[in-house]
RODOPA-768948 format. One line per field, with one value per residue (C-alpha): residue number from 1; residue in three letters; chain; x, y, z. Coordinates in steps of 0.05 Angstrom, whole numbers, m for minus. Layout:
# RODOPA-768948
seq: c(NUM/...)
type: c(ALA/...)
mol: c(A/...)
east: c(X/...)
north: c(Y/...)
up: c(Z/...)
END
This chain:
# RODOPA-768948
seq: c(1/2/3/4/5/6/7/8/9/10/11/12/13/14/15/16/17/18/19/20/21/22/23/24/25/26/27/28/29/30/31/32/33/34/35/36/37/38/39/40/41/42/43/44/45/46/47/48/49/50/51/52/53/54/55/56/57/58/59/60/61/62/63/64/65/66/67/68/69/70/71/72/73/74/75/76/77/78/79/80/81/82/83/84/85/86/87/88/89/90/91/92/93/94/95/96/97/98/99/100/101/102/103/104/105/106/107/108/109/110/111/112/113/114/115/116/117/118/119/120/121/122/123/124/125/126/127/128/129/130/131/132/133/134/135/136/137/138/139/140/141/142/143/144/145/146/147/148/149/150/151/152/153/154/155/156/157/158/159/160/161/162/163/164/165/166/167/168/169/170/171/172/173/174/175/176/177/178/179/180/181/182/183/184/185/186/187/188/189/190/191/192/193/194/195/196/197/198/199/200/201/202/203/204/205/206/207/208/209/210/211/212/213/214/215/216/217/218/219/220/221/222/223/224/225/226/227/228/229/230/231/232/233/234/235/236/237/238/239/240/241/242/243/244/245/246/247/248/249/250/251/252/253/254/255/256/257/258/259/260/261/262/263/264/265/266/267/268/269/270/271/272/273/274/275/276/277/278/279/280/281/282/283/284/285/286/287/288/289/290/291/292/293/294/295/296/297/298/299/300/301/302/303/304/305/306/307/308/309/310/311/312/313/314/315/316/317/318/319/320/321/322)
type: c(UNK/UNK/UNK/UNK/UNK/UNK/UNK/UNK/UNK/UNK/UNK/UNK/UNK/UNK/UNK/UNK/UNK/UNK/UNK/UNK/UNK/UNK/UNK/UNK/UNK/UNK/UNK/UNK/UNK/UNK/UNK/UNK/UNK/UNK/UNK/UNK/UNK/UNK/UNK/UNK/UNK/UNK/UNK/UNK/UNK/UNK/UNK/UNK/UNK/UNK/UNK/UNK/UNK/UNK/UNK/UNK/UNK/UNK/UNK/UNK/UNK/UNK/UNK/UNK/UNK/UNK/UNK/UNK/UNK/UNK/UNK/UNK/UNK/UNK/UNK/UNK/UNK/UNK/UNK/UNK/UNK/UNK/UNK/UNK/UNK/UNK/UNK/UNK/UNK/UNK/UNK/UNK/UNK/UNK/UNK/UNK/UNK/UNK/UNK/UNK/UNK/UNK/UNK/UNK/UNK/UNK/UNK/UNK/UNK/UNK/UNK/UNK/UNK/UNK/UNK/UNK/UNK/UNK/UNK/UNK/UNK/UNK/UNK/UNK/UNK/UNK/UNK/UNK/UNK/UNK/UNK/UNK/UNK/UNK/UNK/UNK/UNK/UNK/UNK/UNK/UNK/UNK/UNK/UNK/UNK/UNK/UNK/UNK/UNK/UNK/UNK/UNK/UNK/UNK/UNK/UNK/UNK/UNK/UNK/UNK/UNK/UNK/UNK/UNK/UNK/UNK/UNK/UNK/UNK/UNK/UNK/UNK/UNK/UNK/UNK/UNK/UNK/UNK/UNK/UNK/UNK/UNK/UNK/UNK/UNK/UNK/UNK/UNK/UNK/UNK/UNK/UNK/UNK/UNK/UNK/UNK/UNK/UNK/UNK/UNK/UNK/UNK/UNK/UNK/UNK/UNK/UNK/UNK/UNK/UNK/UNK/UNK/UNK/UNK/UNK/UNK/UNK/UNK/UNK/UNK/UNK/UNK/UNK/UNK/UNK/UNK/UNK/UNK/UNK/UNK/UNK/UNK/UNK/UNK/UNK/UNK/UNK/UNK/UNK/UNK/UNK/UNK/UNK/UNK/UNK/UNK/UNK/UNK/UNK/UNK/UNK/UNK/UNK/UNK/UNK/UNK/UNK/UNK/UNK/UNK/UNK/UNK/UNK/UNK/UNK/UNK/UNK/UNK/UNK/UNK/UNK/UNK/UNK/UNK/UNK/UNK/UNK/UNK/UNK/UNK/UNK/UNK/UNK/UNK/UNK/UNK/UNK/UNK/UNK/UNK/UNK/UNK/UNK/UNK/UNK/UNK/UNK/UNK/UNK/UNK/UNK/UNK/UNK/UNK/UNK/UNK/UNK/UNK/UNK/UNK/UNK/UNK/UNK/UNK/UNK/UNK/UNK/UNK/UNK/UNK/UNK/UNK)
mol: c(A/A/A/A/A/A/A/A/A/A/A/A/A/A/A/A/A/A/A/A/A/A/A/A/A/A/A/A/A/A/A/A/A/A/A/A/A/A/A/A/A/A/A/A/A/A/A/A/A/A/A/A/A/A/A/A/A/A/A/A/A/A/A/A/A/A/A/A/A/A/A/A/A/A/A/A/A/A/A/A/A/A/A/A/A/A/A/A/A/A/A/A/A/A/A/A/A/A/A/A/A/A/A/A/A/A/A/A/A/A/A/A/A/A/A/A/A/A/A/A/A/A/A/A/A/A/A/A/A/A/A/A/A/A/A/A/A/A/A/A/A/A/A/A/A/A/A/A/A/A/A/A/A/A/A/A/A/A/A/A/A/A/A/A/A/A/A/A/A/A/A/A/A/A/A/A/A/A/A/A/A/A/A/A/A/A/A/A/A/A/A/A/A/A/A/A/A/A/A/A/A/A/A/A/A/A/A/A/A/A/A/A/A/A/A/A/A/A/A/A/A/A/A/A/A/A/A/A/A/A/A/A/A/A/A/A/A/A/A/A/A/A/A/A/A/A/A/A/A/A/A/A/A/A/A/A/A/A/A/A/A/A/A/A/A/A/A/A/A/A/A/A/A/A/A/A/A/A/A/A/A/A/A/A/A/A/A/A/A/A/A/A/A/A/A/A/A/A/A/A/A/A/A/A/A/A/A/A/A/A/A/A/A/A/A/A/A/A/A/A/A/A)
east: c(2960/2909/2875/2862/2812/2821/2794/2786/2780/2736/2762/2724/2791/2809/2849/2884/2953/2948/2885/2912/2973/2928/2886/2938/2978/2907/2907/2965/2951/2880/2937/2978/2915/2886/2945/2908/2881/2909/2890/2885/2854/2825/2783/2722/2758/2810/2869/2896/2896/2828/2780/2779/2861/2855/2804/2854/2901/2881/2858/2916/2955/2902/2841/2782/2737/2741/2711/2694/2695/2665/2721/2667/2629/2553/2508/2494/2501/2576/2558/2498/2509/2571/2615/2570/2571/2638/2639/2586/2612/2678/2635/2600/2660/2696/2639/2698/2699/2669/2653/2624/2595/2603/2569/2585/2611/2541/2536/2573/2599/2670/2673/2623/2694/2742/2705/2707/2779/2793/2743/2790/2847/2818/2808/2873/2899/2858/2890/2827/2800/2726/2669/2640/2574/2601/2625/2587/2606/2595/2599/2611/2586/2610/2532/2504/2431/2411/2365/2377/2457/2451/2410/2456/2507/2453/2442/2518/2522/2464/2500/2562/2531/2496/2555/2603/2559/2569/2526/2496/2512/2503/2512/2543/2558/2616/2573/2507/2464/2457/2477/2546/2606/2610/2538/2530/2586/2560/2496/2532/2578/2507/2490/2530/2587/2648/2679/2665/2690/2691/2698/2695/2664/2708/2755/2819/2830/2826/2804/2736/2778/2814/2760/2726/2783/2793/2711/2741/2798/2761/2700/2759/2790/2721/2704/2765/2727/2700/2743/2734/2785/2798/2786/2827/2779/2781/2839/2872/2844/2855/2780/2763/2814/2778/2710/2731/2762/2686/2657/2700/2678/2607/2611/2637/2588/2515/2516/2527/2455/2451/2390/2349/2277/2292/2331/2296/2317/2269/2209/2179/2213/2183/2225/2248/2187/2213/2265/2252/2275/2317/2381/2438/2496/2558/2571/2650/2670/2695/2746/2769/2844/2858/2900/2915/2947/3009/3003/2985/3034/2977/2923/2854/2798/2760/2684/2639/2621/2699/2717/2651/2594/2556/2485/2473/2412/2407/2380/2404/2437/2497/2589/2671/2738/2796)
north: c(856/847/917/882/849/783/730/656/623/549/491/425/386/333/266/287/327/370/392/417/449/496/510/542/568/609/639/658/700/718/735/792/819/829/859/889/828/775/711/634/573/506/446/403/342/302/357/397/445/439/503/503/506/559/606/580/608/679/687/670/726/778/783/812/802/739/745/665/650/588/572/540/555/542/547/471/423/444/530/513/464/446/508/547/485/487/569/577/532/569/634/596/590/646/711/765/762/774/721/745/694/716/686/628/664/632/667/720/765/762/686/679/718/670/612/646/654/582/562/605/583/507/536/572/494/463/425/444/502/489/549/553/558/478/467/434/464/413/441/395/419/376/343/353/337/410/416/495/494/435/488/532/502/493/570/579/533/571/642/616/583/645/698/658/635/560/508/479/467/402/402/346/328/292/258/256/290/262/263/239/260/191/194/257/254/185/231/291/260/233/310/315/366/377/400/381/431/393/445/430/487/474/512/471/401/333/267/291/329/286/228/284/289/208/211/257/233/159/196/214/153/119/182/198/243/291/334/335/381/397/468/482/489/562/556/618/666/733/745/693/722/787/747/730/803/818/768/791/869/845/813/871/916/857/837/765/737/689/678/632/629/563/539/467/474/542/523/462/444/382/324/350/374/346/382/449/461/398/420/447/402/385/310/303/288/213/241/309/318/250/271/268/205/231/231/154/128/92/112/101/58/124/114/155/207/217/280/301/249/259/263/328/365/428/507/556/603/595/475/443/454/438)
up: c(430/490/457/393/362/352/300/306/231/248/200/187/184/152/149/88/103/39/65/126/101/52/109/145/97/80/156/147/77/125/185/135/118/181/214/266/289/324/280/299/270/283/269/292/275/259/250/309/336/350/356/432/429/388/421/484/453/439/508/529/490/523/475/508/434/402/323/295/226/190/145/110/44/58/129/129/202/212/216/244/303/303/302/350/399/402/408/450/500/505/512/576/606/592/610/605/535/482/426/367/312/239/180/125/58/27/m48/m62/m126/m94/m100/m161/m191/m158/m188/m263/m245/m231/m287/m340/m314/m336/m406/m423/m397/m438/m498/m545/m567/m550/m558/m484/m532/m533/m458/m406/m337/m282/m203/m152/m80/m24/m6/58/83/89/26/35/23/m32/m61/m56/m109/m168/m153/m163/m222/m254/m238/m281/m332/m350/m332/m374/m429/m423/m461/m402/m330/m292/m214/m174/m97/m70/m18/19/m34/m111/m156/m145/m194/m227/m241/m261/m301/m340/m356/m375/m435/m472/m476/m535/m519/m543/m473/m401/m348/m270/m216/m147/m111/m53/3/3/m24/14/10/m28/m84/m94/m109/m155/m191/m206/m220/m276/m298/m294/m342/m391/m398/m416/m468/m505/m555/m507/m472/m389/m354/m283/m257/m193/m128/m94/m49/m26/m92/m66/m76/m19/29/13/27/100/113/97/143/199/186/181/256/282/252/268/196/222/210/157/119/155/111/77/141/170/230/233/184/169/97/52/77/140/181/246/244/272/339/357/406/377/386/359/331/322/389/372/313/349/342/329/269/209/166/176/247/249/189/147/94/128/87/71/54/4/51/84/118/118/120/186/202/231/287/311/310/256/302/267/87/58/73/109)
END
């Protein structure tokens, strides 16, 4: 294999064992469909191995270019600081190769159809037969303090709510940003419709999933005449894996630039004018490859902003998931 290319896929990582286990199990659908590549993974935190183990790793079977991947969703503190600290540092020390940086998967039509896809598959569930004309659709983004990628999820929402022909849409974050779930979800049921659709624009599940889905099933309980189902997250949809086999193609070919206009770390955006130009670093070096659960035989105390909740620098050179 020391000809091939190779690709590196760059998890968050989580406490949460599930979370894990669907993160590899998804290389390893990414792995069969990139036969000609020579495929690892890892994390910033928490789960092992960690990302340095895993570019480690390839070198060590021979690759002389190295293609990293956010496994990540939006270009918020984690693709823009904290994955490129962590690559750039093995490029430092490794000059031979080759590291290439692609892009986050950001909007795009393949995964705009992988979210109708989960989004049906909550209707045909569904023990109603509710108009959409009646449905509320309410995305959940995972929250970050990056106004730019929060942004990104109410342009999502909008997308489907017009595509499909809902009601109305409502958007929601499991952390960081606000709304949260619970209180978007206390404003959504005085709207006055029949059906409330929850999807959580997410990767893989974890310990932020899973709170969105007791938000739900918590708004339910309360409202027993309105109807609030669970869509799935996006998982391993065939359309994502296609949306990575695109982000690895785009590396290779320059289209790894993301779109930086909004970015604050490059203009000077209401709220966050000081931060243009601060260093790009990363910020998980306390929780990297300490494990999972699992690995220390006890639930942690998890608070609002678990898995994810960090205050994040940096440049845009370049959010959640596994």
């Amino acid at each position: 294999m020391p000809d091939k290319n190779a690709v590196m896929l760059c998890g968050h990582g989580s406490r949460d064992v599930d979370a894990v286990d669907e993160f590899h199990a998804f290389t390893g659908r990414l792995r069969d469909r990139l036969s000609d590549y020579d495929v690892e993974s890892g994390f910033l935190e928490f789960a092992r191995p960690v990302i340095r183990d895993g570019l480690e790793a390839l070198k060590g079977r021979g690759a002389k270019r190295i293609i990293c991947v956010p496994g990540m969703l939006f270009a918020a503190g984690h693709v823009k600081n904290d994955v490129p600290s962590e690559v750039n540092a093995f490029a430092a020390s490794n000059p031979a190769l080759e590291v290439l940086m692609g892009r986050d998967l950001g909007i795009d039509a393949k995964l705009l159809r992988a979210s109708e896809a989960r989004i049906e598959s909550a209707e045909r569930s569904a023990a109603g037969d509710v108009a959409r004309a009646d449905t509320l659709l309410l995305v959940v983004g995972r929250g970050t303090n990056d106004p730019d990628a929060n942004a990104n999820v109410s342009k999502l929402a909008r997308m489907l709510w017009e595509g499909m022909g809902f009601g109305w849409a409502e958007v929601a974050y499991s952390g960081v940003a606000y709304p949260l779930v619970d209180a978007a979800l206390n404003r959504a049921v005085r709207l006055g419709f029949a059906r409330i659709i929850v999807f959580p624009y997410f990767l893989f599940t974890g310990v932020l999933v899973k709170r969105i889905y007791a938000w739900a099933d918590a708004a339910a309980e309360r409202n027993p005449g309105i109807e609030i189902v669970r869509a799935p997250y996006l998982n391993d949809h065939p359309l994502v894996v296609d949306c990575f086999v695109d982000r690895v193609h785009g590396a290779l070919a320059g289209d790894d630039r993301m779109n930086c206009r909004l970015c604050k770390y490059r203009e000077q955006i209401i709220g966050h004018e000081d931060a243009p130009g601060t260093p790009q670093a990363g910020h998980h070096h306390h929780v990297r490859g300490v494990g999972t659960d699992s690995d220390h035989h006890h639930a942690h105390g998890h608070h609002p902003g678990d898995d994810h909740d960090h205050a994040h620098r940096g440049s845009a050179d370049g959010e959640p998931s596994a």
